[in-house]
Each structure stands twice: as C-alpha cells, then as structure tokens.
N, C-alpha and C positions, 0 to 999 in steps of 0.2 A: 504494500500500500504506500503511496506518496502521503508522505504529510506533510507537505508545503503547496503554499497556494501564493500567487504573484498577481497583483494588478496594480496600474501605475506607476510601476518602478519598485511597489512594495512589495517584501515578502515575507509571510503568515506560516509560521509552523501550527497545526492543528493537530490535535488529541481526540480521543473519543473519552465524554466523562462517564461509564458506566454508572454513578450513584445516581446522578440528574438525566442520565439519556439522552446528555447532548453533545454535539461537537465543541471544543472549544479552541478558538486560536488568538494568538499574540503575533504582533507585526514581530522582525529581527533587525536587528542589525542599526536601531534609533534608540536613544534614552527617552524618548518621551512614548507612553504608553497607548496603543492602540489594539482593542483586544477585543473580542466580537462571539457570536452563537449562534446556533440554529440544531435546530431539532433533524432537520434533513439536509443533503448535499447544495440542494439549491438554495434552502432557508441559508446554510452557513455562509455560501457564497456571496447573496446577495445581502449582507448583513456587513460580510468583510468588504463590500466594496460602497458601503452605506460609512461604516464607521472610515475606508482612508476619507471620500469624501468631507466628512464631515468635523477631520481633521485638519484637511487643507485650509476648508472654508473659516473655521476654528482660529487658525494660525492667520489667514488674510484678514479677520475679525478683529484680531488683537494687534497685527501689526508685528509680527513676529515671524520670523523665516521658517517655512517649514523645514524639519531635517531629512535628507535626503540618506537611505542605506548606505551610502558611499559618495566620499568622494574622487577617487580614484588614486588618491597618493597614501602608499602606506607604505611606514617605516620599521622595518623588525631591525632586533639585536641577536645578531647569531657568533658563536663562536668564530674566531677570525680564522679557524682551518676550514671552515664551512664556506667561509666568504671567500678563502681562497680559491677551494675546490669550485666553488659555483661560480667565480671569476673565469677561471683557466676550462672549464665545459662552457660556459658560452662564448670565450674565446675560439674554441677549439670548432663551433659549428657555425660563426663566422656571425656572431650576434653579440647587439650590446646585453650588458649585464640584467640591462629594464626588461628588454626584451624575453630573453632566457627565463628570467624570473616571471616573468608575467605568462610564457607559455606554459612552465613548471607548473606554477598555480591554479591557473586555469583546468590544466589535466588534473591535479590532484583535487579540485573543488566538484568537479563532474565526474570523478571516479565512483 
C-alpha cells in the first residue's frame, strides 16, 4: 500500500486509525501543521486537498509566506572520507559534485 499522497507541491503520509475507522494524514517535510480525514479514499483525499487549500488561503490571510516542502538547497555534514570518496566518483563519471549528489539522492529517495 502507498501511504503518501501529493497535491500542490505537498506531501501527506497517511495511516489507517483502526480505533476511529478512519484515515489519517499529516502534510511532511513543513513545520507548520497541516493534517486532515476521511472515512473513505475519496473523503481523505478530498479533505487533504481542502485542508493544503485552506492553508494557502490561511497564510495569504495573514500575510505570511507559505512554507514550501523544499527549497532545493541542502547542506549535510559527512565524514571528510565520504566527501572524498563522493568527490573522486563524481569526478570519475565526468560530473560536478551537485550533480553526482543530487543523482545519488534522487535514486536513493525512489528506491
């Protein structure tokens, strides 16, 4: 079973609550909370896509930027024989480090 769901950029890991008999899911990847229900497939969908709206509108309401999942620049701390090694393989297949790094990621995010 997939338990994520994506609309407008956003995306929703979803649970089944056995005790209430409902679905339940949380936007990811944002510190401000957006979290939503439904009894059925299409109730939960159409609820999650009730509640990003009404998040957006929410955030245009108050004058406040909505947070976007991403913004494309991320910085890790890796051991510097890591950074070597991930240096000298994307040396070695004729790419820059962003690049290398951002293929690597991408395969392991979809694995």
């Amino acid at each position: 079973m997939n338990n994520t769901m994506i609309y407008n950029g956003y995306t929703a890991r979803v649970e089944f609550d056995p005790r209430d008999n409902i679905f339940v899911g949380r936007v990811l990847g944002i510190t401000d909370s957006i979290s939503f229900h439904g009894e059925t497939v299409a109730d939960l969908t159409e609820d999650f896509h009730q509640a990003v709206e009404h998040y957006l509108a929410d955030c245009k309401v108050t004058g406040r930027a909505a947070e976007k999942p991403a913004s494309g620049k991320l910085m890790l701390r890796v051991p510097p024989e890591v950074h070597a090694a991930a240096a000298i393989a994307a040396q070695a297949s004729g790419k820059s480090l962003n690049q290398w790094a951002s293929e690597a990621l991408a395969q392991a995010a979809h694995a």
